[in-house]
PyMOL Python script that loads the backbone (N, CA, C, O; Angstrom):
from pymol import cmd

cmd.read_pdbstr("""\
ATOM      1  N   UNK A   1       4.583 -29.161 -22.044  1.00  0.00           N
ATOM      2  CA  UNK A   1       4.367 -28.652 -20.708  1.00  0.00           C
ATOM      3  C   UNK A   1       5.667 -28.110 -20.121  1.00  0.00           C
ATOM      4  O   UNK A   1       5.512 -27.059 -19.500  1.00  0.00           O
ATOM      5  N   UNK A   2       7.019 -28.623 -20.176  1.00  0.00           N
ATOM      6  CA  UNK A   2       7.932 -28.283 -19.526  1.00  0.00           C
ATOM      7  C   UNK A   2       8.440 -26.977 -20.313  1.00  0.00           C
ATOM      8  O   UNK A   2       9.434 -26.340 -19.964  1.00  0.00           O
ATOM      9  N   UNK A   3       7.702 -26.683 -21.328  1.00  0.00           N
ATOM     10  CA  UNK A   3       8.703 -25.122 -22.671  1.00  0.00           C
ATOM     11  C   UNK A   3       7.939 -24.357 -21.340  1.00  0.00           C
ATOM     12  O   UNK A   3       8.541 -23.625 -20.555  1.00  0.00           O
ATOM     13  N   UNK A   4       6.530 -24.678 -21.262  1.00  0.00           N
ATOM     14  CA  UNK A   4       5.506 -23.711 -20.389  1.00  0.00           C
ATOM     15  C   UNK A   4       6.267 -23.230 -19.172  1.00  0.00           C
ATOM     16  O   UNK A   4       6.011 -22.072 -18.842  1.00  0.00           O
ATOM     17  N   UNK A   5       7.254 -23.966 -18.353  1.00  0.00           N
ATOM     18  CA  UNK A   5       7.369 -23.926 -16.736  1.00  0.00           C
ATOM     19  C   UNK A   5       8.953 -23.047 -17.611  1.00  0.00           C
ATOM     20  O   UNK A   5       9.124 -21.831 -17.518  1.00  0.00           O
ATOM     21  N   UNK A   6       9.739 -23.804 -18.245  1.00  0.00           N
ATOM     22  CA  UNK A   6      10.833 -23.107 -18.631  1.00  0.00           C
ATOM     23  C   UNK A   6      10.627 -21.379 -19.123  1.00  0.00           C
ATOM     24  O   UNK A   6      11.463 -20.524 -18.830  1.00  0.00           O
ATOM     25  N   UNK A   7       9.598 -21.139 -19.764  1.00  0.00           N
ATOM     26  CA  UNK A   7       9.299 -20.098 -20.339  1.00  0.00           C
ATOM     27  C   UNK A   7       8.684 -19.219 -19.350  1.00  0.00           C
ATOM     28  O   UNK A   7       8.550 -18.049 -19.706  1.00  0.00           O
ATOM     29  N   UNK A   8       8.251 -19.563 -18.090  1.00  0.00           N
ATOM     30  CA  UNK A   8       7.256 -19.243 -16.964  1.00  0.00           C
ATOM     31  C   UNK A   8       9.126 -18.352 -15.905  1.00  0.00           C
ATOM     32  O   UNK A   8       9.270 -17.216 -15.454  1.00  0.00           O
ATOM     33  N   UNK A   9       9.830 -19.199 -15.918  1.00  0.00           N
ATOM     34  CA  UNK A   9      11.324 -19.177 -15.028  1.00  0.00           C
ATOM     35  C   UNK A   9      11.668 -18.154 -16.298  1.00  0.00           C
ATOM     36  O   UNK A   9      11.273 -16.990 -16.217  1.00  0.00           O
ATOM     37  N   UNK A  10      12.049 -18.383 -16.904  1.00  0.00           N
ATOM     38  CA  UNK A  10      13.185 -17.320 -17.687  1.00  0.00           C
ATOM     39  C   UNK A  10      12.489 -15.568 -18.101  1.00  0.00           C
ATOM     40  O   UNK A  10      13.116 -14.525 -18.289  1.00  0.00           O
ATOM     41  N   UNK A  11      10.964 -15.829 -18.129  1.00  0.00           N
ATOM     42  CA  UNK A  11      10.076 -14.181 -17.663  1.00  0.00           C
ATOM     43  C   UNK A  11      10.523 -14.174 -16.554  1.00  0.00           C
ATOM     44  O   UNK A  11      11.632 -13.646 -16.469  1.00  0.00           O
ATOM     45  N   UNK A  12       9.976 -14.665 -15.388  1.00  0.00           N
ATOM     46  CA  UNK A  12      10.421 -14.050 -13.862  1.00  0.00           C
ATOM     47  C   UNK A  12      11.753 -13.530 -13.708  1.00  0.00           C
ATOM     48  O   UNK A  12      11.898 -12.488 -13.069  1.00  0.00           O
ATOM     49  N   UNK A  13      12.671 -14.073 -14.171  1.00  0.00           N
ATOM     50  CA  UNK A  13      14.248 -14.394 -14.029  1.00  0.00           C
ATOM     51  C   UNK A  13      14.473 -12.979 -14.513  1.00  0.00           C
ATOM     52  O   UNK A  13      15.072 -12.138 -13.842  1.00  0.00           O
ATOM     53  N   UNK A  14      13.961 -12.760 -15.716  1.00  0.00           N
ATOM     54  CA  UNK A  14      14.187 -11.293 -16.423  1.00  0.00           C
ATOM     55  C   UNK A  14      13.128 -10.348 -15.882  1.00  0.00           C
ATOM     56  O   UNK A  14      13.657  -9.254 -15.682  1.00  0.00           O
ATOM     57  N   UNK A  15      12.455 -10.347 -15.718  1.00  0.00           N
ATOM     58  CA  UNK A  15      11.876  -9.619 -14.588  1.00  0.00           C
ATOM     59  C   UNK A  15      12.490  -8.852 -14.010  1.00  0.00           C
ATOM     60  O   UNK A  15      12.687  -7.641 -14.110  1.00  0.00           O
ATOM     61  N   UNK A  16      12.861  -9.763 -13.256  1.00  0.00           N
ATOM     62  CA  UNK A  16      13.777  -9.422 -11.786  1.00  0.00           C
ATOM     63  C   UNK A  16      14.847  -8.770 -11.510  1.00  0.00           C
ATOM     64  O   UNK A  16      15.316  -8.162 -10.548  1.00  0.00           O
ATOM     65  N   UNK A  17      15.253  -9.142 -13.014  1.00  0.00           N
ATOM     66  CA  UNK A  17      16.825  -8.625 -13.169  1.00  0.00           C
ATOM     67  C   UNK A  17      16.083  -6.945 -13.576  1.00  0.00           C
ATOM     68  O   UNK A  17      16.131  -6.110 -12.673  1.00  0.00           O
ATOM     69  N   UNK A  18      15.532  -6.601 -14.714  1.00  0.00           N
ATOM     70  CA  UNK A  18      15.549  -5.441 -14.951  1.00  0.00           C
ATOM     71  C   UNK A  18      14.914  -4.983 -13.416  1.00  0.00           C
ATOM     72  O   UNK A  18      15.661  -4.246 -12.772  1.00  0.00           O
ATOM     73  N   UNK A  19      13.444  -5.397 -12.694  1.00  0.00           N
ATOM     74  CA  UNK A  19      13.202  -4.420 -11.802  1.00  0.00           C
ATOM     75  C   UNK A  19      14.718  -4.119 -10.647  1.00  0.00           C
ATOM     76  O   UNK A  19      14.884  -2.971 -10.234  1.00  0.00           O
ATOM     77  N   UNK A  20      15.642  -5.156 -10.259  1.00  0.00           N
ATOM     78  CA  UNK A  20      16.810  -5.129  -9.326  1.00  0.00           C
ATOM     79  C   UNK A  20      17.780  -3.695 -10.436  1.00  0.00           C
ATOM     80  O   UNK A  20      17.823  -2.608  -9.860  1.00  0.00           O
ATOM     81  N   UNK A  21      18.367  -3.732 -11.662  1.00  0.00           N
ATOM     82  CA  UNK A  21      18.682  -2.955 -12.429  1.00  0.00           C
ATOM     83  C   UNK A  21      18.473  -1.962 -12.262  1.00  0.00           C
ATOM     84  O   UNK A  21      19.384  -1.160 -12.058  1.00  0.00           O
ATOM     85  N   UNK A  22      17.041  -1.563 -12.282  1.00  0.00           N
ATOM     86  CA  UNK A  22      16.479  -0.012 -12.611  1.00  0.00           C
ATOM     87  C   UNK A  22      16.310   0.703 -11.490  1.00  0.00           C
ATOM     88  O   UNK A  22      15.482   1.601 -11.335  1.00  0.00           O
ATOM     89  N   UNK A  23      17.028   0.341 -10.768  1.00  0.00           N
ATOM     90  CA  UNK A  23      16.705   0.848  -9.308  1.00  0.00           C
ATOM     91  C   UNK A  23      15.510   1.013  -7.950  1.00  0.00           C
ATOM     92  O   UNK A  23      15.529   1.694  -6.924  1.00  0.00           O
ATOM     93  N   UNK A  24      14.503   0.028  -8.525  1.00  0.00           N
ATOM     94  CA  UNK A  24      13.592  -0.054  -7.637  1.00  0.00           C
ATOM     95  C   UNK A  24      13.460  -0.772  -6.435  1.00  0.00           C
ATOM     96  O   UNK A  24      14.010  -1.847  -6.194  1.00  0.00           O
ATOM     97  N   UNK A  25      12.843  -0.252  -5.820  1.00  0.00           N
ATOM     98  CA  UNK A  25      13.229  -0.812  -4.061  1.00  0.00           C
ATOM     99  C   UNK A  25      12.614  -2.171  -4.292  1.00  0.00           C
ATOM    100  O   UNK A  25      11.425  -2.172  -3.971  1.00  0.00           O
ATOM    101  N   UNK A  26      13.005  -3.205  -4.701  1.00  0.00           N
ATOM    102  CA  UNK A  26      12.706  -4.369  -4.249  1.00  0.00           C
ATOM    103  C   UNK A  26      13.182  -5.218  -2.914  1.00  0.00           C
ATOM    104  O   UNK A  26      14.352  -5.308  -2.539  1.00  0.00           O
ATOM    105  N   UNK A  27      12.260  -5.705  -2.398  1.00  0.00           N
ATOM    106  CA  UNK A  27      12.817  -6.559  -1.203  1.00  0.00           C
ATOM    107  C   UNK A  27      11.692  -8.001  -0.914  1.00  0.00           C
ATOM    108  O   UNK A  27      10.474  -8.077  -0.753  1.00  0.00           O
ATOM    109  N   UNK A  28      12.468  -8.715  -0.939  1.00  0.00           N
ATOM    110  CA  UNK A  28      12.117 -10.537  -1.046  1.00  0.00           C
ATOM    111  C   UNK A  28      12.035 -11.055   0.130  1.00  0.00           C
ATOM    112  O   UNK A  28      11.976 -12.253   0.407  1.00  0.00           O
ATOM    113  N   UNK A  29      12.027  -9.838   1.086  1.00  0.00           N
ATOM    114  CA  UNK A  29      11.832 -11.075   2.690  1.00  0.00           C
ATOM    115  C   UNK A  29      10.505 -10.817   3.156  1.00  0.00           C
ATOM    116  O   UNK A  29      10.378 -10.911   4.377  1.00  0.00           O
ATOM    117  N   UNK A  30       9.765 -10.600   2.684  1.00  0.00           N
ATOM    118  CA  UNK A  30       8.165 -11.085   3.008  1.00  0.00           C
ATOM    119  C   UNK A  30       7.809  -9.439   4.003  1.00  0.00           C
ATOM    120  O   UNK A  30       8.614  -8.522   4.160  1.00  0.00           O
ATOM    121  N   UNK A  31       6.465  -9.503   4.502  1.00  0.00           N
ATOM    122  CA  UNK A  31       5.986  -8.407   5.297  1.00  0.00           C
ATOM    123  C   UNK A  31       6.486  -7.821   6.504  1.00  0.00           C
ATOM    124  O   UNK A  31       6.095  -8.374   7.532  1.00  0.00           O
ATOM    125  N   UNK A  32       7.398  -6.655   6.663  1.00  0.00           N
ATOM    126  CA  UNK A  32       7.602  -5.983   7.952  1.00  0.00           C
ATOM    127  C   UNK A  32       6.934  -5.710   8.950  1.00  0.00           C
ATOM    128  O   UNK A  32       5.895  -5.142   8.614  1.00  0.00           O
ATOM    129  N   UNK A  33       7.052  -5.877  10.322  1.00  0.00           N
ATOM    130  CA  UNK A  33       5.634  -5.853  10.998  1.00  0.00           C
ATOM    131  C   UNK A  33       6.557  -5.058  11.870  1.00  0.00           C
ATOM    132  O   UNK A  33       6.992  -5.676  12.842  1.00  0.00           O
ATOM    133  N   UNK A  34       6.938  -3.841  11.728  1.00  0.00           N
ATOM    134  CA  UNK A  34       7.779  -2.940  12.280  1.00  0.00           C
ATOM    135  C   UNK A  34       6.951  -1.653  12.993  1.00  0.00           C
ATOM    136  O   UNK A  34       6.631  -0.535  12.589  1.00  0.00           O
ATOM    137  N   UNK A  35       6.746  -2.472  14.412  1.00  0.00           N
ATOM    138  CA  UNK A  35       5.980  -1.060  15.231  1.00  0.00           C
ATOM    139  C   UNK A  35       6.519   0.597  15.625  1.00  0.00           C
ATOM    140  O   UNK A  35       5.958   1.675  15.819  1.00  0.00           O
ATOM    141  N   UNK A  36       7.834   0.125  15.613  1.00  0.00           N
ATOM    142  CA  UNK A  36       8.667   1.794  15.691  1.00  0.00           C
ATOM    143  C   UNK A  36       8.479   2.708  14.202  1.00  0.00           C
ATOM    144  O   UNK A  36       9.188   3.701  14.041  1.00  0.00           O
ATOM    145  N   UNK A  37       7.524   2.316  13.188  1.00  0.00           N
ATOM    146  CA  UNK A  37       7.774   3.165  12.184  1.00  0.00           C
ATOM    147  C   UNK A  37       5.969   3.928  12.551  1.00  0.00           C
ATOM    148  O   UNK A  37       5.542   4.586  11.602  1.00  0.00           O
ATOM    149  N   UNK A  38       5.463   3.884  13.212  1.00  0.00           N
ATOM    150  CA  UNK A  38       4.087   4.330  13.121  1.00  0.00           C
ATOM    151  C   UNK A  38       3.070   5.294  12.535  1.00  0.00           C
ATOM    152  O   UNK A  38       2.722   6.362  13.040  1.00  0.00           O
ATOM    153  N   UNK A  39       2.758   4.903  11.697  1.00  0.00           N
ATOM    154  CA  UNK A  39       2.127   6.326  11.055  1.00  0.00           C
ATOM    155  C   UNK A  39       1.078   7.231  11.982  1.00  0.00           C
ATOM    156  O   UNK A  39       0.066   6.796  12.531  1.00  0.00           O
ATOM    157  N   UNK A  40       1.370   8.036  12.002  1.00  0.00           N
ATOM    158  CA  UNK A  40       0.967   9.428  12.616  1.00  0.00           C
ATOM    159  C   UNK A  40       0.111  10.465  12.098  1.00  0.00           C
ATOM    160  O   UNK A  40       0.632  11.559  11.883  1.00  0.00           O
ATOM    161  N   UNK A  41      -1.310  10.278  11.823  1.00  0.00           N
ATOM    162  CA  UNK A  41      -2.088  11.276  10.769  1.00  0.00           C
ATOM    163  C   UNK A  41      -1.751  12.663  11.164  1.00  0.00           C
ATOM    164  O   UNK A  41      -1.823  13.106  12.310  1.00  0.00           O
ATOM    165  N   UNK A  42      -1.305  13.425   9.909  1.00  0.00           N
ATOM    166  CA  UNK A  42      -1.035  14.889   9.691  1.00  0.00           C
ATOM    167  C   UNK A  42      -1.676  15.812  10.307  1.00  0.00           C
ATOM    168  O   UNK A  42      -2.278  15.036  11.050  1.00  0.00           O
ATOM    169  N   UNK A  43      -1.973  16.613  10.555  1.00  0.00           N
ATOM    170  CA  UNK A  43      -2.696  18.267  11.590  1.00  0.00           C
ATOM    171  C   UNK A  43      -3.746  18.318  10.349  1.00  0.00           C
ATOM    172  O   UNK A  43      -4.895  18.177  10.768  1.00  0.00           O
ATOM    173  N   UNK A  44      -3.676  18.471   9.008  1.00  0.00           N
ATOM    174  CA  UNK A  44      -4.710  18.631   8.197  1.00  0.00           C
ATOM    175  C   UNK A  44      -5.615  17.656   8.003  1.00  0.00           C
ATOM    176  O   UNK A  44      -6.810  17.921   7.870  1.00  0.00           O
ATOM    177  N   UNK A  45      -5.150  16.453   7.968  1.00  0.00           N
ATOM    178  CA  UNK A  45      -6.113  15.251   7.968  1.00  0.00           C
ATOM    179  C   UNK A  45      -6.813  14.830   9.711  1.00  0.00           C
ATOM    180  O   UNK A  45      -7.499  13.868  10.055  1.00  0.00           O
ATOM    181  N   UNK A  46      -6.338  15.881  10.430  1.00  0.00           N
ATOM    182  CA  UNK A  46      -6.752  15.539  11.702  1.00  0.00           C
ATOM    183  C   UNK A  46      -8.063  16.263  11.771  1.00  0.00           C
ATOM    184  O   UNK A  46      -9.095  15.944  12.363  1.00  0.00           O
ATOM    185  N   UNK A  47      -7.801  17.272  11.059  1.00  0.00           N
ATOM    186  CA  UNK A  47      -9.147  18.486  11.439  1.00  0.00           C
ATOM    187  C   UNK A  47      -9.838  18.123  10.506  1.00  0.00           C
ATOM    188  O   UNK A  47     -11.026  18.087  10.826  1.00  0.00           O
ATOM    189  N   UNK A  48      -9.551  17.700   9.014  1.00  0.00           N
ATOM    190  CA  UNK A  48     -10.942  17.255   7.815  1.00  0.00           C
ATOM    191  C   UNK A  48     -11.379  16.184   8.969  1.00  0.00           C
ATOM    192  O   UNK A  48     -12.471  16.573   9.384  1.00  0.00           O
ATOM    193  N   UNK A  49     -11.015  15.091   9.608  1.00  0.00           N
ATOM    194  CA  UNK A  49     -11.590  14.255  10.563  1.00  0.00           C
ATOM    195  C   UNK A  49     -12.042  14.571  11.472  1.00  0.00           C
ATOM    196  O   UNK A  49     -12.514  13.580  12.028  1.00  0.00           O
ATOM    197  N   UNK A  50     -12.210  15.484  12.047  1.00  0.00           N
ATOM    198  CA  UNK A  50     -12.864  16.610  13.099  1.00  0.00           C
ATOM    199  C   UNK A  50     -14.033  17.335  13.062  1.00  0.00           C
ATOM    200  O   UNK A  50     -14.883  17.807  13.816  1.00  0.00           O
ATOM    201  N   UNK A  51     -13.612  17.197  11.316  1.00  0.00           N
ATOM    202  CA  UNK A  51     -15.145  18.445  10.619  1.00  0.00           C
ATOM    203  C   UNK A  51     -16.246  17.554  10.245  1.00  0.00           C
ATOM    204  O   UNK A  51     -17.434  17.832  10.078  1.00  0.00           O
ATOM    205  N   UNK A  52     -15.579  16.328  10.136  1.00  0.00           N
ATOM    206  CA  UNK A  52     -16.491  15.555   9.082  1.00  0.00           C
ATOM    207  C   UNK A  52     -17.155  14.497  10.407  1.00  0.00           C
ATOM    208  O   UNK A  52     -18.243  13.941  10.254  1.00  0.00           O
ATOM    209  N   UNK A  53     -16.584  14.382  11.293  1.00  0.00           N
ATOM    210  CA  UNK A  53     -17.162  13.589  12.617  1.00  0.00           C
ATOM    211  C   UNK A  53     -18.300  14.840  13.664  1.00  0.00           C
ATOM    212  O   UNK A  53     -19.327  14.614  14.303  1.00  0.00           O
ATOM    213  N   UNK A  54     -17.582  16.039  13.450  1.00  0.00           N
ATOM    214  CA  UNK A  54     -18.784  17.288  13.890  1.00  0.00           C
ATOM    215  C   UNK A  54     -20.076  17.353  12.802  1.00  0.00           C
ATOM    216  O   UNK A  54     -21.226  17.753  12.986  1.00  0.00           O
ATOM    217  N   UNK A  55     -19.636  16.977  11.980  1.00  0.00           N
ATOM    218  CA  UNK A  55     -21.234  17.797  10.472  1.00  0.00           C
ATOM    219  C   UNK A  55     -22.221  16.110  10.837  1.00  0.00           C
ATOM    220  O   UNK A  55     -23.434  16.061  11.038  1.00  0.00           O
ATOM    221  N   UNK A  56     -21.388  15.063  10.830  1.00  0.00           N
ATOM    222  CA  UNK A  56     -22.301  13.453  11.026  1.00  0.00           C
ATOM    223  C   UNK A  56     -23.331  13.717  11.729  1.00  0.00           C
ATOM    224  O   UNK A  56     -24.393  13.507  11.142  1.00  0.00           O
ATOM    225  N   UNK A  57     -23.428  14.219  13.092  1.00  0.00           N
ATOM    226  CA  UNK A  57     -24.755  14.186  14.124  1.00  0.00           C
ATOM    227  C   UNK A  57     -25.599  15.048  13.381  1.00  0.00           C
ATOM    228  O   UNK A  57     -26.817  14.926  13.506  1.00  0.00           O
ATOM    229  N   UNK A  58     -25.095  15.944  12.588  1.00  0.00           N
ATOM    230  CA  UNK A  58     -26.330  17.210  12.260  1.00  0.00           C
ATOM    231  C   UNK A  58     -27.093  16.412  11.010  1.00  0.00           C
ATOM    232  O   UNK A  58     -28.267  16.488  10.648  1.00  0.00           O
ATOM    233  N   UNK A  59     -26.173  15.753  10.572  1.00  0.00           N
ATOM    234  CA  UNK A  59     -26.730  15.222   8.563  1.00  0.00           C
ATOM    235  C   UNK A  59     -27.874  13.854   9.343  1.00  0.00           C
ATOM    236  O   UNK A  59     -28.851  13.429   8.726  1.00  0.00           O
ATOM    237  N   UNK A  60     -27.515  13.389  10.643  1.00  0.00           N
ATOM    238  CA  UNK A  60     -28.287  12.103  10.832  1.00  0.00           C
ATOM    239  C   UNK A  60     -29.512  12.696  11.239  1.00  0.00           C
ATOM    240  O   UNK A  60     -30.491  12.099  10.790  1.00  0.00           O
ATOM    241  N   UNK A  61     -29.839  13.961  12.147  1.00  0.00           N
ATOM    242  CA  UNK A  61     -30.640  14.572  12.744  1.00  0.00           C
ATOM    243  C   UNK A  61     -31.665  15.103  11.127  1.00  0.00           C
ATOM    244  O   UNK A  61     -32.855  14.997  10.831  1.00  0.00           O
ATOM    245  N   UNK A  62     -30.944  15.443  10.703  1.00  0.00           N
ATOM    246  CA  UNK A  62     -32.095  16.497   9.310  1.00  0.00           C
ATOM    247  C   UNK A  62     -32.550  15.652   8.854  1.00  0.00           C
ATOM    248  O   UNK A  62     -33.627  15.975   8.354  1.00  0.00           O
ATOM    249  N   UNK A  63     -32.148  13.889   8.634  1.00  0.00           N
ATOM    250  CA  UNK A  63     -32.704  12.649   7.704  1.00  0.00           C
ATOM    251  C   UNK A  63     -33.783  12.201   8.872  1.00  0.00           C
ATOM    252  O   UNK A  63     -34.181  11.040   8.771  1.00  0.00           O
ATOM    253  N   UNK A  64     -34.173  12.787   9.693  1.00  0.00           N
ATOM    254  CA  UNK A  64     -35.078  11.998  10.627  1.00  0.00           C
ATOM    255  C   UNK A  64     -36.198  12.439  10.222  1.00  0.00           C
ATOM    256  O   UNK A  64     -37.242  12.039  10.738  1.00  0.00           O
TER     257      UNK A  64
END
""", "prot")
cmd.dss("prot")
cmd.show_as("cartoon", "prot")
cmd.util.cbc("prot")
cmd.orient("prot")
């Protein structure tokens, strides 16, 4: 049982090291709950949401 937990630590351990290595954004302090970054839907995804909330009343009306 203890090769299991030893062998369980020394994957993670190397893990970690190559993802920290290879340059990937890792970060270990848990979830940002950062309201100044706000996502803002795009002008194109505003109007497919525009078209597709205008065509809804007509598609519910023809299924009647």
């Amino acid at each position: 049982m203890w090769k299991l937990i030893v062998g369980f630590i020394a994957f993670a351990a190397l893990a970690l090291f190559i993802l920290m290595k290879s340059g990937g954004n890792i970060d270990m302090s848990g979830e940002k709950h950062d309201v100044s970054a706000a996502h803002e839907a795009s002008p194109a995804a505003s109007a497919a949401i525009e078209a597709a909330s205008a065509a809804l009343p007509a598609a519910s009306a023809a299924s009647q």
